[in-house]
N, C-alpha and C positions, 0 to 999 in steps of 0.2 A: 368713178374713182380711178385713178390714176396709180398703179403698182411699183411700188419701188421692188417687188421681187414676187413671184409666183405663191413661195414658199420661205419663212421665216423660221427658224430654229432658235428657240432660246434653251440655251446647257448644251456646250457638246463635251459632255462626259461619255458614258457609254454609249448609251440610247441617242443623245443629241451626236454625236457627233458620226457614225452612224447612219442617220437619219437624212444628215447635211451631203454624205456620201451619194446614197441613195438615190435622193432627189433631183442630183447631179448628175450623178449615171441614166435618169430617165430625161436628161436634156431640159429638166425646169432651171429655170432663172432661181437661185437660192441665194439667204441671206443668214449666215449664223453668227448666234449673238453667245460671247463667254465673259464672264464676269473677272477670270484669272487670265490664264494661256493654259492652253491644251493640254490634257498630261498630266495636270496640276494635284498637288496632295490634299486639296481642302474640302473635296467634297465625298463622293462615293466612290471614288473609279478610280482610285489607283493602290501601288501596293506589292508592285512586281510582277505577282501571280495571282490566277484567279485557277477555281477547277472549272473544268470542262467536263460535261458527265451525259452520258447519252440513257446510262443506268438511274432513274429521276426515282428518287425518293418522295420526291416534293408531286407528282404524279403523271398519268397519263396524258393529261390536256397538254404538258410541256413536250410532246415527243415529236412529235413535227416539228414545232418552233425550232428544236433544239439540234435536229436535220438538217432544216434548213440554214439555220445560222453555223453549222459547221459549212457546208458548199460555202456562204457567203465570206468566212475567215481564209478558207484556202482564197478562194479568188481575190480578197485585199492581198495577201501576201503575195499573190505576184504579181497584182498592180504595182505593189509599193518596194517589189524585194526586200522584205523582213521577214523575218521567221516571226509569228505570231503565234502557231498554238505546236505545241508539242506533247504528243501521246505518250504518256506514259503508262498506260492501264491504272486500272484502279482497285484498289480493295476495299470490300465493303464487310466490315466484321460485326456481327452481334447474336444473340440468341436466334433461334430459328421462327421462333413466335414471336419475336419483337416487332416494335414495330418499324422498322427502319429496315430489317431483312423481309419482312414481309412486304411492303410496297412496294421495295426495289425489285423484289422478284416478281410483284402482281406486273410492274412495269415491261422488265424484259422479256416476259413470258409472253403477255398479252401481242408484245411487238413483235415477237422473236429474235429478239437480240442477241448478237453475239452471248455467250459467257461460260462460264464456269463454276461449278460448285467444291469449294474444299470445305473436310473438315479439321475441326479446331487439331490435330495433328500435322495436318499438310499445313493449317497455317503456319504452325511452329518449324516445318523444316523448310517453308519454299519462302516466310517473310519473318526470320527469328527477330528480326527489329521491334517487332513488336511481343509483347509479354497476353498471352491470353487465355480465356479461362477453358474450361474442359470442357461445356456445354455449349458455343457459340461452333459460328461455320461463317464460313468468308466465302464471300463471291465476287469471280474476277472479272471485270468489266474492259473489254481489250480499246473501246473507245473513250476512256477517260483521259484526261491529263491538264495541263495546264496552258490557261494564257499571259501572254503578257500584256497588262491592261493599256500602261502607260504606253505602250508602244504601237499599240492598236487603237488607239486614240488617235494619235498622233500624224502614226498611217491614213487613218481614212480622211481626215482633215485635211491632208496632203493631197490626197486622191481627188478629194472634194473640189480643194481650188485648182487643181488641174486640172479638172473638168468645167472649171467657171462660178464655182461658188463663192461667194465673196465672204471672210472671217473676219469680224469684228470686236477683236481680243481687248479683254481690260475693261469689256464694256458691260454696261450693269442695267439689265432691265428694270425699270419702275413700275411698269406698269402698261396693262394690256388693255385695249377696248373693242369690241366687236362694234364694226359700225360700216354703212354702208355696202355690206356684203362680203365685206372683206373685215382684218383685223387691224388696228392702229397700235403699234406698239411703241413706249415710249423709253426711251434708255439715256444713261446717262456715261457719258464716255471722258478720257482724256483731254476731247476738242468739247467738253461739255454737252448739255441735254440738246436729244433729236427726238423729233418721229419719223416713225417708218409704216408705211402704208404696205401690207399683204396681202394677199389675195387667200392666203389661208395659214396659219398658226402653229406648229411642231411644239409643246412643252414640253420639256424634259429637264425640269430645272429639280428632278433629286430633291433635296431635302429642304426645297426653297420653292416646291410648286405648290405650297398650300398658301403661303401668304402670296402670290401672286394671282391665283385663281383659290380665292378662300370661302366658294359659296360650292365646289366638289363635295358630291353625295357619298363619297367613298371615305370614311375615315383614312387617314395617315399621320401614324406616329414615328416621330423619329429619334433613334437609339443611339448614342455612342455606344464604337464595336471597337475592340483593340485588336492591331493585326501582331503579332507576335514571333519570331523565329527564333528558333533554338538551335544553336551550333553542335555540332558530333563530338564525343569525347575522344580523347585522342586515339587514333588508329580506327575509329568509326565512320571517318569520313567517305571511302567508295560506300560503305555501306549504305547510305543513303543519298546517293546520286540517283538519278532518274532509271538508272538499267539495272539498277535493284532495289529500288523502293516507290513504288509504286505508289502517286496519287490515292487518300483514303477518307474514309469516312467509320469511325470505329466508336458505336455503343456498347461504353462499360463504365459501372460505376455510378449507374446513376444520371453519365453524362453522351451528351451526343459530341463527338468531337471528327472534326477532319483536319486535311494536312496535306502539304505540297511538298513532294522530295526537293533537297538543298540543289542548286542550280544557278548558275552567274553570280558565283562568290557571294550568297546569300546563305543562310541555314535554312533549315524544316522549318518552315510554316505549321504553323498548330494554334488551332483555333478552338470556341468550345461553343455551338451552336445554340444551346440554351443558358448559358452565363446568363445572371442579371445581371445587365445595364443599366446607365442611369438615360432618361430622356433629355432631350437637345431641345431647350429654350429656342436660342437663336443659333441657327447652324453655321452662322460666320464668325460664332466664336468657339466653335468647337476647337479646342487646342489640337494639334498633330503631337505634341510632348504627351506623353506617357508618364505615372507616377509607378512605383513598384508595387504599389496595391493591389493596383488593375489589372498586374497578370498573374498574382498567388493563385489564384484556383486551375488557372491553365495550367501553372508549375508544377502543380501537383498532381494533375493527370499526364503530364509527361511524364516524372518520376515514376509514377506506377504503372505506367502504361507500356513506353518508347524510352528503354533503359541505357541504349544507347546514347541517349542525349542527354548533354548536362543543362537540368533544369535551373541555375542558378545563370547561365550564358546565355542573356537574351537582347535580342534586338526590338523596340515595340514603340509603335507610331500609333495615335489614334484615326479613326477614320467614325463614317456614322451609316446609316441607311434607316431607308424609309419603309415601315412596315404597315399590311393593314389588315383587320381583324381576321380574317380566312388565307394570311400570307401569301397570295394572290395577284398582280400586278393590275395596277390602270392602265388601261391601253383602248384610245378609241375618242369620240366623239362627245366631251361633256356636253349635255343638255341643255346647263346652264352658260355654256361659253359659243354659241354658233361658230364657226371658224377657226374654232381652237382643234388639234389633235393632240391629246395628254398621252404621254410613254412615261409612267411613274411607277410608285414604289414595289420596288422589286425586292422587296424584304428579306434580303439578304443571301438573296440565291439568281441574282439578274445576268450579271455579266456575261457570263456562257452563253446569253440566248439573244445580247445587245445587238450583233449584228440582224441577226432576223427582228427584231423589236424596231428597231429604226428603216428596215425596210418595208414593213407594214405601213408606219402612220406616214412614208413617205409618200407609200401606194394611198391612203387614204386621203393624204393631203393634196394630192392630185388625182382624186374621186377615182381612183384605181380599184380594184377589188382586191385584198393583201391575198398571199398565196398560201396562208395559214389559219385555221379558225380563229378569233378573238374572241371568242363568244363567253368564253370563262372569267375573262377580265374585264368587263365593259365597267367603265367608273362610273357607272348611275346603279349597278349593280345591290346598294346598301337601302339606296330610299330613293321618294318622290324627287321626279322632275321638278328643279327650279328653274324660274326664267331667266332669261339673259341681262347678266351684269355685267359690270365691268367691273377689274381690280387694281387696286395698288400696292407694291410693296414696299415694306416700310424702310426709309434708308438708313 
């Protein structure tokens, strides 16, 4: 068979585009396929801000990854000169047996991480931003902070075709077939339907890789998630700029909620990690319009939580992500796809660790060895090996 590129990428959002970097920096022939342009608000990956947290709640398997993908954020940013991630530590507030202060601290302990222990007094005079109860303890994590998703997208894509990648924007995959050792993929673009002939296959097509490769042993559901900010009431605004308020994750109430200090004439970021959402039929009709329904429960942990802010001032776009039953990521080699490498659902905690994600399945897609375990996220990980099929997605 004759290659139209080494390596194919479909989705460069986080993980795809990333991945498209990556593969280019190790000198393969690469070809990325995007359904939008870059950057773009309609899928997972964008939204101004993401946290960055090296303090992982979510667990230990993540702390390498999450190493490594910081090394790989500095060195995009001076590939690309952008500022892409900005430290602002973090705070992490809840009961001392909860569960959210107890993994984080199994976390930085086990690692030896930076940090700090206050309690619920110190929190009250070093973060009065926040309102809290008499029994919790905050722990301050000095590698926290934020990225800028759109911009780090955008970046490495940059990087990518400076390095010889070729970007194939606007253009909408149909459908993948493993055949002759390599993978056939088929898209449909502007100048109308191609195939393209790879030699090996990068999915990262977020909330759209189950109907392209729809015979995946790993369950994935996909959730509308609403991004939300909230403006400072008047004369609160230094108070939560970034050198005084500190990136958080704060269980009370019931609720697990985090948050991004206000930054590039945006407000606080304040999200509510276990909100019920409603499930995404078809993710290309996910609206980005917001109704004021969809962020009363958020408003109302702001009000009693972050008093500072007026909870009726908000800004709110929808977005969605892919989750799957152990919140867990795909990352690796389906069984049922020979020449496929799937970087999938990253159920709602991915972005911070997209740069090491898409260095992996680039390393893999060029029979590399990645320089981090994946052992935790193999997407055959739920059931039986199926054989090789091919898919279509429906247009």
């Amino acid at each position: 068979m004759t290659w139209d590129a080494q390596v194919g990428v479909v989705g460069l959002g986080a993980a795809g585009s990333a991945a498209l970097w990556r593969a280019a920096a190790r000198g393969a022939s690469v070809v990325g396929f995007e359904q939008h342009e870059p950057g773009h608000p309609h899928g997972s990956s964008h939204g101004h801000s993401r946290l960055f947290r090296t303090a992982l709640v979510e667990g230990p398997q993540y702390v390498d990854l999450v190493r490594h993908a910081h090394g790989l954020w500095r060195e995009l940013e001076r590939a690309s000169g952008r500022d892409l991630l900005t430290l602002t530590g973090g705070l992490f507030v809840g009961r001392p047996d909860g569960a959210m202060l107890t993994a984080t601290l199994d976390v930085v302990r086990a690692h030896d991480l930076p940090h700090e222990l206050l309690d619920a007094a110190q929190v009250r005079a070093r973060f009065p931003q926040h309102a809290v109860d008499d029994d919790v303890v905050g722990l301050l994590d000095p590698g926290t902070g934020v990225l800028r998703p759109e911009a780090a997208i955008v970046a490495a894509v940059e990087e990518a075709r400076r390095l010889g990648a070729r970007v194939r924007s606007h253009e909408r995959v149909v459908a993948v077939e493993p055949e002759g050792g390599g993978v056939v993929v088929h898209s449909d673009g502007p100048d109308g339907g191609r195939s393209w002939r790879v030699r090996r296959l990068v999915v990262a097509a977020g909330a759209w890789a189950d109907r392209l490769l729809p015979a995946l042993t790993v369950p994935h559901e996909v959730r509308r998630v609403l991004l939300t900010w909230f403006a400072p009431r008047p004369g609160q605004d230094a108070a939560h700029r970034p050198e005084r308020f500190p990136a958080f994750v704060h269980e009370a109430d019931g609720r697990l909620a985090w948050g991004a200090p206000a930054f590039e004439g945006r407000g606080v970021k304040v999200g509510l990690h276990d909100a019920p959402v409603p499930l995404v039929d078809d993710p290309s009709s996910n609206p980005i319009e917001a109704a004021p329904e969809e962020w009363r429960e958020v408003a109302a942990w702001v009000a009693h939580r972050l008093p500072g802010l007026d909870p009726a001032a908000v800004t709110a776009e929808g977005c969605m992500y892919t989750r799957t039953p152990d919140e867990a990521f795909s990352i690796g080699e389906p069984a049922a796809y020979p020449g496929v490498v799937l970087a999938a659902a990253c159920s709602g905690h991915g972005f911070k660790h997209a740069s090491a994600v898409g260095d992996a399945v680039a390393a893999l897609a060029l029979d590399e060895a990645p320089l981090v375990d994946l052992g935790a996220f193999s997407p055959d990980r739920f059931g039986p090996r199926a054989t090789g099929v091919g898919a279509t997605l429906a247009r």
